[in-house]
Every structure is written in structure tokens, then in C-alpha cells.
N, C-alpha and C positions, 0 to 999 in steps of 0.2 A: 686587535683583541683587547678586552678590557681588562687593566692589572686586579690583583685580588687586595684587597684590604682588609680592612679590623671588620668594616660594616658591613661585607659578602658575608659575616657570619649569621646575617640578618637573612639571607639570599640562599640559602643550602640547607637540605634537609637530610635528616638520616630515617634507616630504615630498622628496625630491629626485630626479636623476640617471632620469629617466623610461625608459624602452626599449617599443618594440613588438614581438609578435609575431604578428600578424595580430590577433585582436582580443584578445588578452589584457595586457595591459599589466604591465610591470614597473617597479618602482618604490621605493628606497631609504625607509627610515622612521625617523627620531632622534628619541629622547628625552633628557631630563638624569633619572638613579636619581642621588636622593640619600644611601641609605645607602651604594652603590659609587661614590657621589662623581665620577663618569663619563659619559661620554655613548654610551649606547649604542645601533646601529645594527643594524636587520634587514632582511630587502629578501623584499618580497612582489611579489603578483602580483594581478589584478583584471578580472575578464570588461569591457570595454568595454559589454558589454550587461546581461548578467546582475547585475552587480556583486558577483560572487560574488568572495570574498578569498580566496589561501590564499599560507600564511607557507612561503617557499624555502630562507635563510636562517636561520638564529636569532641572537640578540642576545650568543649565546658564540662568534660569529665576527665580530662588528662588520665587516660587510663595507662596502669601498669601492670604487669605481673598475669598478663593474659594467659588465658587455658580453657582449651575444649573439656567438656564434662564427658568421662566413658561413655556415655550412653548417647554424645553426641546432641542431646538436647540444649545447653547451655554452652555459652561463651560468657566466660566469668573472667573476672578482673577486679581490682584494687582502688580506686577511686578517693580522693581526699576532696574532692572541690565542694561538697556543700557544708559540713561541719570545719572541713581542714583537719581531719583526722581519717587517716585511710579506712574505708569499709569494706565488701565483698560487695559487688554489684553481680547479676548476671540478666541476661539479656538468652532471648529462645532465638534459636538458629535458625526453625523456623519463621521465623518476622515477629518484631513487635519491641517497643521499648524495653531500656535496661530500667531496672530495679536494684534500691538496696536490699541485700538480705541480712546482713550484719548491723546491729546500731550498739558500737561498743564506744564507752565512753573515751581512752585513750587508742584506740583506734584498732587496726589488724597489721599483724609484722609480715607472717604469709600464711599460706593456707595450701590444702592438699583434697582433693575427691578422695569420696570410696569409691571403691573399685565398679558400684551398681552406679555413681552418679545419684544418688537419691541424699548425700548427706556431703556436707564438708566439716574438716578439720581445721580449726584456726587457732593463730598464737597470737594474745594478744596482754595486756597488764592492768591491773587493780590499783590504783592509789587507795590509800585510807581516806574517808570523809572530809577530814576535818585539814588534813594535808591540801586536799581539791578546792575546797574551800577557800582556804590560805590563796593560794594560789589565784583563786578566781576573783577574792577580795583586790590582792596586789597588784591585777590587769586594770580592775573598774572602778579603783578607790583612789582618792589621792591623800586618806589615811595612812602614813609614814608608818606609824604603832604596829601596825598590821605585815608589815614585811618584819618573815622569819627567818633564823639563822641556817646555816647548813650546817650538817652537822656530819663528818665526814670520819667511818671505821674504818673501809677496805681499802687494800691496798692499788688498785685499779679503780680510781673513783670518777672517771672523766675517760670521753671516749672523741674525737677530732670526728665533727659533724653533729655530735651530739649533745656536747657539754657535760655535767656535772650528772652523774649516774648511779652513784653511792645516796639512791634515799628511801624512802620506807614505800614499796609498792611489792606485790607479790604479782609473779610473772606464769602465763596461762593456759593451757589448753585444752580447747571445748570443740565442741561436734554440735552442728546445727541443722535440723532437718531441712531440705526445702521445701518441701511442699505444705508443714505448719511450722517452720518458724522455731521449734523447739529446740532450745538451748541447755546443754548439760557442760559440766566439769569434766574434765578427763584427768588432768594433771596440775597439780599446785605447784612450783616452787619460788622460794627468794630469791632466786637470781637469773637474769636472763638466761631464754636456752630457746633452741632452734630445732624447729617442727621440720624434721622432712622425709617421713615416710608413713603408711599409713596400709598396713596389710589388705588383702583383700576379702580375710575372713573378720575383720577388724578383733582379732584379739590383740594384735599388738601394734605397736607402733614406733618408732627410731625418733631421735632428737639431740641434738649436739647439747655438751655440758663441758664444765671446766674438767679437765680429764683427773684432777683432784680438787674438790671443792673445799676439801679442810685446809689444803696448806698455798694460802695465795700465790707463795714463791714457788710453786712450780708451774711453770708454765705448759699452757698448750689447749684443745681442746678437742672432744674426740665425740665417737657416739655410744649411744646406750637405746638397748633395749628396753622397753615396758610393757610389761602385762599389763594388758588394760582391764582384765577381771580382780588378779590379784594384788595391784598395784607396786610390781616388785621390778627394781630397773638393775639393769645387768649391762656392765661394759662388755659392749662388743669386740675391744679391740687389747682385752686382758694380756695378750697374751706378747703384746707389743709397750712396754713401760711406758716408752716416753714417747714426742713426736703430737702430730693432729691431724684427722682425720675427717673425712664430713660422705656422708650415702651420695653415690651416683645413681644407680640404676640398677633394676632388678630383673633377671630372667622371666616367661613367660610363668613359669611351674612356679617360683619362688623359692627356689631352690639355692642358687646363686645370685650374693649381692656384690653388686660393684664399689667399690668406695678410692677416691683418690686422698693422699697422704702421705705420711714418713715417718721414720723411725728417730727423726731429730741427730741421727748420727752427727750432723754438722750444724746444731745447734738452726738457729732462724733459716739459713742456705742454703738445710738438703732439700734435693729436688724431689720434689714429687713423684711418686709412682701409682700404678692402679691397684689395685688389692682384691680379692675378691675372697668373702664369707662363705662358709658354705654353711647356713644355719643349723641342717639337723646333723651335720657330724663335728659343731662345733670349732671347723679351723677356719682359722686367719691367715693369708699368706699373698707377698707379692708377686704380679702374674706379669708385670713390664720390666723389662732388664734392659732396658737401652739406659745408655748416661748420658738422659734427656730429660729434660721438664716436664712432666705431661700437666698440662693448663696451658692456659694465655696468658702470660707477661710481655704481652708489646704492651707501648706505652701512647696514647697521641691523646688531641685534645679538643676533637671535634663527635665522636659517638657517644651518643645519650641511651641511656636504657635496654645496655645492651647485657647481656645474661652468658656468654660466652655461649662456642658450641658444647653442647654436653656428652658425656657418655652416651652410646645409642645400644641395646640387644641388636643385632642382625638376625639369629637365630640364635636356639636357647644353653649354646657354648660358643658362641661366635660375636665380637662387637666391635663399633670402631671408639675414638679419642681421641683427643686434639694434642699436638706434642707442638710446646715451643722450638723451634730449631733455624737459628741464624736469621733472625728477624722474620721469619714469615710463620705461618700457623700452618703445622704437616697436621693429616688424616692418619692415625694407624690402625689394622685391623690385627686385632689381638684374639687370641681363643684359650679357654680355660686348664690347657697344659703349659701357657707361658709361650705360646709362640706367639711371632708379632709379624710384619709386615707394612711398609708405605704404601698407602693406598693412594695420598692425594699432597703434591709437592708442589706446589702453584707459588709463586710469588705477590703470595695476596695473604691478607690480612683477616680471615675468617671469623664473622663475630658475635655470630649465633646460629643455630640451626636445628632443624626436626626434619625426621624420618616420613617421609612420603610415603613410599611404598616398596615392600622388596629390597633395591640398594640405592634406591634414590631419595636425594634429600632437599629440602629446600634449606638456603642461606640467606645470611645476610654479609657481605665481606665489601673492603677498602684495600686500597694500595696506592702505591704514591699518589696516582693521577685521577684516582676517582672517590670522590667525599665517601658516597654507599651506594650499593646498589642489593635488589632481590633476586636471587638466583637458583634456577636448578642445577647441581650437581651428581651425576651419575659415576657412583660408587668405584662401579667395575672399571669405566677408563679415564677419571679424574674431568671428563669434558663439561664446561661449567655453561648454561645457555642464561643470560641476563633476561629477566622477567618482566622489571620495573628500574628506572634509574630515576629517581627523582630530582636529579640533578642536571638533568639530559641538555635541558635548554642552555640553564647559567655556565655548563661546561663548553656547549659551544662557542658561548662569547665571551670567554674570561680566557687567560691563558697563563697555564700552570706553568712554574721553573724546572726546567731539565736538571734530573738527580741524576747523578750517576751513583754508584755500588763499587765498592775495591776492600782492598784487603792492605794490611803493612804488618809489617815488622815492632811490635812492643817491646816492653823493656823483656830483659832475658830471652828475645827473637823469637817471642811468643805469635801466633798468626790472631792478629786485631780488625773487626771488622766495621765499614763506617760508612757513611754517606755524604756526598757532597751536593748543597742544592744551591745551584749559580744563580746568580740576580736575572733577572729577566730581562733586564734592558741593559745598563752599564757593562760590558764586556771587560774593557781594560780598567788598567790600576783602580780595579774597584776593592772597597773594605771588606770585611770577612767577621762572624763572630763563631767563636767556638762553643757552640753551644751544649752543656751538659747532663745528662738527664738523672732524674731522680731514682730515690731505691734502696743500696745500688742495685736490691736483685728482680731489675726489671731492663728493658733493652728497646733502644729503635729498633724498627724494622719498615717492611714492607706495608708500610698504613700511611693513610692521609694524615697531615699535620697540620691545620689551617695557618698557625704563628708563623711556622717556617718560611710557606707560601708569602706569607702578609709581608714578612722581613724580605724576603727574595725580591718581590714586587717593589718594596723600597730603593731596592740597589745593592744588598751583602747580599753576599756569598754567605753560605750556611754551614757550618762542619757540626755534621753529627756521629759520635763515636761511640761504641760499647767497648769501653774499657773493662778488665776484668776487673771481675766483680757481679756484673752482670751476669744474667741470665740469657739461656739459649746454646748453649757452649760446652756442658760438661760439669761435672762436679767438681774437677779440680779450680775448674774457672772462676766458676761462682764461688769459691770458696777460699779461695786465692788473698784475700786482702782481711780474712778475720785477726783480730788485733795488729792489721795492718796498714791500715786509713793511711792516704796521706804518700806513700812511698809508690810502690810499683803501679797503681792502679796514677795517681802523676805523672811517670813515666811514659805510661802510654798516651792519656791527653796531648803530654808535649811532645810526643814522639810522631804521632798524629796530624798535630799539628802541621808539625816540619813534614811530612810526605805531602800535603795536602799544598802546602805553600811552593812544593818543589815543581807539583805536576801541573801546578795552574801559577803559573809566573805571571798571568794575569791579573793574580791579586796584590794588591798594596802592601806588604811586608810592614811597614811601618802603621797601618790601620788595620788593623788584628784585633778584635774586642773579646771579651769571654762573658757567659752568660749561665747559670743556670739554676734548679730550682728544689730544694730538699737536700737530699745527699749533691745533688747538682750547686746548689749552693753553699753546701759545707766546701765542696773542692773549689767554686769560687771564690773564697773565704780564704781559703789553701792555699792558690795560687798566687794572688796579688801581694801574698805574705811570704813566697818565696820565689816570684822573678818580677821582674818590670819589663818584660817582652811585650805587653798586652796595651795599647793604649786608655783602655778601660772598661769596668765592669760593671754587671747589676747582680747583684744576689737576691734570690729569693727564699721566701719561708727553708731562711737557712737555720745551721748548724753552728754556733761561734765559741761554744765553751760545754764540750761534753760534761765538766761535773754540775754544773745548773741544771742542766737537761735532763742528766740520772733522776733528779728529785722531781721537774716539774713539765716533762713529755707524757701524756698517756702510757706509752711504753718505755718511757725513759730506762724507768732501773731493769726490765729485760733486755733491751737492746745494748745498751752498755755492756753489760757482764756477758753475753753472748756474742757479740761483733764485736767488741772492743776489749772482750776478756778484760777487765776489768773493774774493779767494784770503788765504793768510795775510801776502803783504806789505801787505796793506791793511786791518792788526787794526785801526786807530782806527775805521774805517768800520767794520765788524765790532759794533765794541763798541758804536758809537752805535746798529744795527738791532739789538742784546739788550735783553730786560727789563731783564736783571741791572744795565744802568747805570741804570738809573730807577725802581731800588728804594728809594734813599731819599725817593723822594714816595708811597711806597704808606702807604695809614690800613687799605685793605681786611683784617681777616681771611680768612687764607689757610689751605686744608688742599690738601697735598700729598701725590699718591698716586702712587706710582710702582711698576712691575713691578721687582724687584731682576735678571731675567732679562732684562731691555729692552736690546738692543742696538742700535733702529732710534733711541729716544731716551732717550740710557742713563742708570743712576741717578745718575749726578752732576749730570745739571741740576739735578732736584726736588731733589739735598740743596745747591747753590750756592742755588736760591730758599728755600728753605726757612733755611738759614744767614742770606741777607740779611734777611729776615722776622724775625728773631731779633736780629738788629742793630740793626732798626727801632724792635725793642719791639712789632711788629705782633704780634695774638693770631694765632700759626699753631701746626699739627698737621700731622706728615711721616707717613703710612702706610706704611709698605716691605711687599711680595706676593711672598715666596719661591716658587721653580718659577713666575713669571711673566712673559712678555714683552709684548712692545708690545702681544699682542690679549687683553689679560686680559679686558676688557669684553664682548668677544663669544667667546670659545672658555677662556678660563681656566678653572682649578678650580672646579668649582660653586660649591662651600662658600665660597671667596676673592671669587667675583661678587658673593654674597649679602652677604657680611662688606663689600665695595666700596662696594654699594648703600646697606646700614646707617650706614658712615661718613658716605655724601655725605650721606643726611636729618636724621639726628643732628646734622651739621656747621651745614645750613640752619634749622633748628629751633633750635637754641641761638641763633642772630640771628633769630627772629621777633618 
């Protein structure tokens, strides 16, 4: 069998964003071309029975954001490839090319049918003139004069993926006929907001806003109503202060809406629950009571374009949802008095999905040993039948690393859950890295991992752990390390550790590396600063000095004052929960990789660690990833993932 490498990312494809249409199924498909250095997407279709395939799409429209039209005449989508600014396309069901039907100048964010199919909804933004202008001189001119300054009021002025966000554009939403073309205003405002619902008598319409647009420092974000005659918008969610909120789904009658969210009881880490409106008697209330996530928080690095599985009606006080719960993605079927029920407990990683018919659904899911696959699953007995595997061949001749699942004992004999993926060829006295994941309120689980693989295939052994902190677990879990970084959530990494090293005396004890990336690389910042067990590490788009951070993260001064309870008149404390002060005890060799585009955690930590590393006399190496942000690892440059990947094992190799 052939090992898996950095370049099988070239070799696998995913599957996403599923739709029915009686039995013929639709369905997104990504690859990584690596001589277009891109990823690109085409969206097919697939008899339920027959399994007869035929390509809708092609991979010169990279489509996203696909949707049947009510009325069943249209397969509409998102398109960026001929201006480079996304548009609506749609394409007749019955045969024949797709079409633009939007030409907006800064592009379409997303979009919604009426209820007839005869019209959509779109969000989309206005720059001023002479701003466009500016801008268009500064690409085609080599005029210096002509570059203008920024000029920056809010307190949120920069968003990681997007850049600098704070400038003079007014943000949109219009209604476009299809059949002429006709374009109208719906909604004007200053600051970004998110279209996602769209009545079916069109008087009104939902769209997420800052849940206080006057006072920047409160955080959160929620929904509102809008009369679309009277132009008067009304929080839905009044009755709840604080927290955020966003529309799932809405009963047949319109009666009952869904909405997942939270009351921010625990600041950034309370878990999510379902909620449900009842519009004309005016209440707001939560309908799930498990002390469970309901969303996806598994974490991996190989699914593009995936849209999670959504809220689904079953019937019109019956529905299911997707519940995080100990690395895999559960099914629950909920009903409008607060009862609930597991419907669907599989050890798989579920990553989008739509309602067939009845209680059956079509998916898209991963788990350790399968990149993605297309599948039906039936409600009533969890039984899942694979559709499509696009992987089917390269899986035959590649040969994955055996993971096994276990549990230990963390600090205060907490039950800690983890994963271990053994190298695929070296058995004995082979190395090991401990790898970290970011967050922290997200978790491995039961999903494909390609890095893991690619490292495994090298020769380490893999430890992946969900330390609390993490999600999947409980409120007290997740909730466990606020103004606490650094202490018990350490404890379990090293405690971890040591079980993993007990039950595989196989591994090298003395070749132990640590590795990880966000919060993953604040704790290996942590670590190297408070033992020399590890022969050595890589940090990525780390964390090195939370009072920097406060001022210059996108979410900096939320995050701080919410997970770290603390503000800036309280830097001493500050300084003592940074690496950065417990870099003169680091011996570990250090390589620092950082997105030069990272604004969630931006390039000056990795060059402050890397500086102190240098001061130390420690052997470190700083990588900088131009056009990169905080998700290099999983969506960056091919070429730059590959070049990433090549760093970290060169890095570990050189200390074997």
C-alpha cells in the first residue's frame, strides 16, 4: 500500500452541500489542482438508485452556496470566476446553461428564494465612487500620490480572512426578479448584517445585527425582524439581553421558528441550545436541555465547503439537529414541548445534509478512515447506505494509520478523551508528537485528518487530546479553564501524555515532540516554558503575550476580558498567564510559523516568541506565509500547506 503524503492532498476529493430532488441527488465536489494552485469546485448530480452521475456545473464556475428554487425550476449558486466577485448564477433543472443573474459591483454575500421561486433575495455592499475609484487607480497605477490613508473609528475594524473592515461602504439588501432582471432596495444599513430569512408572504424578513449597534463594547450578535412595507426592525430575541443568536428553520404554517444560540451565561463558552419563536404569540424560549453543544465543533483539515448539517422540520412540531457529543456528530429529534431524543450515534463525522423525504436524508460525512463520502441515511434506524465515495480508488491503494480511542484520568481525575494514530510502518522505539488543537472551544473527533495521516506515514506516532476546555463534553468542561489558561487544562496534555507513553512502550520516551496551532500554539508556547520533557516543538499562529493581543487580534479585547477575565488595567496578571514571561526557562528548540495575513492571531506573537527564543540562545526557525491567515492549515495556498507541512517534518527530523 502506498503511504499518504503532503501531495495525496493533490489525490482526494470531498464531497459537500448535498440537495434532493426526488431521487436524484445534488451535490458539491472539491479538489486541490496543483498546477492552478487552487481548489476547485464542480457540483453534480447522482440517481439515488441508478447511480448514474452527470456533471451540472463545471470546475470554471467554482460554484458555492448551491439551492433548489421552490418551484423546482432553478439550480442557483454563487459564482466568482469571471469578475472575481461572487454573483447569483442559476442554471434550469430542466437542461440548458447556467446564467448570471446578479452583476453587483462588490459581489453577493448570500441570497434566499421566495417562497413562489419567481424572485431572490440578496446581501450584498456599496462603496462610494470616488472610494472605487481610489482603489481601482491603486491596482492599475504606479502613481504613489494616489494611495490613500485608512482611516479607522470602530472599535472592530479588521476581521482574519478579510482585512481592514472599518471603511466607508453601506451594506445591502435587494430583491431581484428572474424573469426581468428587476432590481429594488429592501434594506440600507452602515454595517455589515446577514440576510437569512425571507417570509413567504414577503412582508418580512430576519437578518442578523450587532445585538447593540450603539455600544461597540457589548458584544454578541443576534436577529431582527423587518417589515418590509413599514421599514421598522424589531429584535427577535428582546427578551433574552445578552448572548447570539442566528435563524435555523421554520415550520410549514410559519408558525414556529428555529434558531440555535445562548444566553452568554458563560461568556464566549456557553453551549449552544435550540430555541424556538413562536412569532404571533410573541415568545422566545429554549426547547433543548441536554448539557451538550448543539452545532459542529469537530475540528480537521481536509473538508471544503461544507455548510454543517442544518436544523431539519420533520413535521410541523417535530425536528432533528446536529449535537457535538465526544468527537462524533449525534442526530437529535426534538419537538416543540422540549422533548428530545438520539436518533443518530454513529462514529462519524456528519458534514452537511438535506431532507429527502419523510425521514430520510441525504449526507455528506468523514471519520478516521474515510476522506468523504455521499450518503443516505434513514432517520428511523440510524442505517447509513454510501452513495458515492470519491475516494474509493486512492483509498484502496493508500494505507491509512490505525487510531485507536481511550479515555484517562486528568488533572482533578477528570475522564479526558483522546486519540492515538501509530506511524504506519516503524513499530518500535519510534517518536511521537503531541499534538494540540486549537480553540480551545472546539475538539477532535471522529473525522479525517490528512496532517495526521501524512505525520503517521512519516514514522510518529500522533497524540491527539481534548483537554478541557474544549467542546463536546458539558458546560462545566468547556468552561473549566475561563481566567484559567495555562493550569489544569496543562495538566491534562501532560497527564495525557504520560498514559499514552505507558500503554505504547513502543514509543521513544526520549523522542516526544509537541506541536500545535492557535490556542494549540499558545499551550505550545506554555509548555516549552514550563518543562524540557519534549525534545521539540513548532508553534503556530500562536498566542505569546495576551496584553499585545488585547489591542491588536480582531477579537482581542473580547476575548481577553471574557476568557481570561481580564482587562488592561490588570497587565501584571496578563503578563504572568503569557508564555512570553517564561521564556527565559525554555531549552526546547522552537520553529515558528506564522500566517503574515493572521489577524485572529496576528504576526507579532510568533516574531515576540521567536525574538525571545533568540535571546535564549534557543535553536529556533520563524517561517512567515505571505497571502495567509489564521486558516493556512486547512484552506491556505496549496503550495504554502505543502511548504508548512515540509517545515514541521524537516524541523522534527533534524531532533531525531
Amino acid at each position: 500500500m502506498k503511504p499518504i503524503t503532503s501531495e495525496s492532498l493533490f489525490d482526494m476529493k470531498n464531497v459537500s452541500q448535498p440537495l434532493a430532488n426526488g431521487d436524484r441527488l445534488f451535490y458539491l465536489e472539491t479538489r486541490t489542482d496543483k498546477e492552478k494552485n487552487k481548489y476547485l469546485t464542480s457540483a453534480w448530480s447522482i440517481h439515488k438508485k441508478t447511480r448514474e452521475r452527470v456533471e451540472w456545473i463545471s470546475e470554471e464556475l467554482n460554484p458555492s452556496q448551491l439551492e433548489i428554487s421552490p418551484n423546482k425550476k432553478w439550480l442557483s449558486f454563487l459564482s466568482a470566476s469571471k469578475d472575481k466577485k461572487p454573483q447569483v448564477y442559476i442554471m434550469p433543472l430542466s437542461g440548458g446553461g447556467a446564467t448570471a443573474l446578479t452583476e453587483e459591483k462588490e459581489g453577493i454575500n448570500t441570497y434566499k428564494w421566495t417562497s413562489n421561486g419567481a424572485s431572490l433575495y440578496y446581501q450584498t455592499s456599496v462603496k462610494p465612487e470616488e472610494e472605487q475609484e481610489s482603489n481601482d487607480t491603486e491596482k492599475n497605477s504606479e502613481d504613489t500620490k494616489k494611495i490613500k490613508s485608512k482611516k479607522i473609528t470602530k472599535l472592530q475594524y479588521k476581521m482574519d480572512g478579510q482585512g481592514v473592515t472599518d471603511v466607508e461602504k453601506t451594506h445591502q439588501i435587494k430583491k431581484i426578479d428572474v424573469a426581468t432582471k428587476t432590481v429594488s432596495v429592501i434594506l440600507t444599513k452602515d454595517r455589515p448584517l446577514n440576510l437569512q430569512y425571507v417570509s413567504k408572504d414577503e412582508s418580512f424578513l430576519l437578518y442578523v445585527d450587532k445585538l447593540n449597534p450603539d455600544d461597540e463594547w457589548v458584544f454578541g450578535a443576534s436577529v431582527y425582524e423587518y417589515d418590509i412595507t413599514t421599514k421598522d426592525s424589531q429584535l427577535v430575541t428582546k427578551d433574552i439581553p445578552k448572548g447570539s443568536f442566528s435563524f435555523e428553520a421554520v415550520n410549514e404554517t410559519e408558525e414556529v421558528f428555529l434558531f440555535t444560540g445562548n444566553d452568554f451565561s458563560h461568556a464566549f463558552v456557553t453551549l449552544n441550545e435550540v430555541y424556538g419563536w413562536n412569532r404571533s404569540e410573541g415568545t422566545f424560549k429554549s426547547l433543548s436541555k441536554e448539557d451538550k453543544q448543539v452545532g459542529d465543533v469537530i475540528i480537521g483539515d481536509f473538508q471544503q465547503k461544507t455548510s454543517g448539517f442544518p436544523i431539519i422540520w420533520l413535521t410541523n412540531d417535530s425536528y432533528i439537529y446536529p449535537v457535538t457529543e465526544e468527537g462524533k456528530l449525534q442526530l437529535y429529534k426534538g419537538d416543540l414541548n422540549g422533548n428530545s431524543e438520539v436518533i443518530v450515534d454513529e462514529r462519524i463525522h456528519i458534514t452537511d445534509g438535506a431532507l429527502i423525504k419523510d425521514e430520510e436524508c441525504v449526507i455528506t460525512y468523514s471519520d478516521l478512515y474515510t476522506p468523504s463520502v455521499l450518503a443516505t441515511l434513514d432517520l428511523n434506524n440510524g442505517e447509513l447506505d454510501v452513495i458515492y465515495d470519491p475516494n474509493e480508488t486512492f483509498s484502496s491503494e493508500h494505507g491509512y494509520a490505525d487510531i485507536e480511542r481511550f479515555w484517562y484520568k486528568g488533572a482533578d481525575d477528570w475522564d479526558i478523551e483522546g486519540w492515538y494514530v501509530a506511524p504506519t510502518k516503524i513499530k518500535e522505539n519510534h517518536p511521537a508528537i503531541l499534538y494540540i488543537h486549537g480553540g480551545p472551544q472546539v475538539c477532535y473527533g471522529e473525522s479525517f485528518f490528512h496532517e495526521m495521516q501524512q505525520l503517521a506515514s512519516e514514522g510518529y506516532g500522533v497524540i491527539l487530546l481534548n483537554p478541557r476546555g474544549g467542546n463536546g463534553y458539558g458546560q462545566a468542561f468547556v468552561a473549566s479553564i475561563i481566567g484559567d489558561y495555562g493550569n489544569k487544562d496543562y495538566e491534562d496534555l501532560i497527564l495525557g501524555t504520560d498514559h499514552v507513553l505507558l500503554n505504547h512502550p513502543e514509543i521513544d520516551e526520549d523522542r516526544v515532540f509537541v506541536a500545535g496551532g492557535s490556542y494549540g500554539g499558545f499551550m505550545t508556547n506554555w509548555i516549552v516554558g514550563h518543562t524540557d520533557r519534549f525534545k521539540a516543538g513548532v508553534t503556530q499562529r500562536c498566542i505569546s503575550n495576551w496584553i499585545s493581543f488585547y489591542g491588536t487580534s480582531d477579537v482581542g479585547a473580547f476575548f481577553v476580558e471574557f476568557q481570561l477575565e481580564k482587562d488592561l488595567r490588570q497587565a501584571q496578571e496578563l503578563w504572568s498567564m503569557s508564555p512570553l514571561a517564561y521564556a527565559h526557562n525554555v531549552k526546547t528548540p522552537l520553529l515558528v510559523i506564522h500566517g503574515e495575513e493572521d489577524m485572529r492571531c496576528p504576526q507579532e506573537q510568533g516574531e515576540q516568541m521567536y525574538t525571545a527564543m533568540k535571546k535564549q540562545g534557543v535553536d529556533t526557525k520563524m517561517v512567515l506565509y505571505p497571502k495567509s491567515s489564521h486558516g493556512l492549515s486547512r484552506a491556505g495556498l496549496p503550495h504554502l500547506r505543502l511548504d508548512r507541512m515540509s517545515e514541521i517534518t524537516a524541523w522534527f527530523k533534524k531532533y531525531e
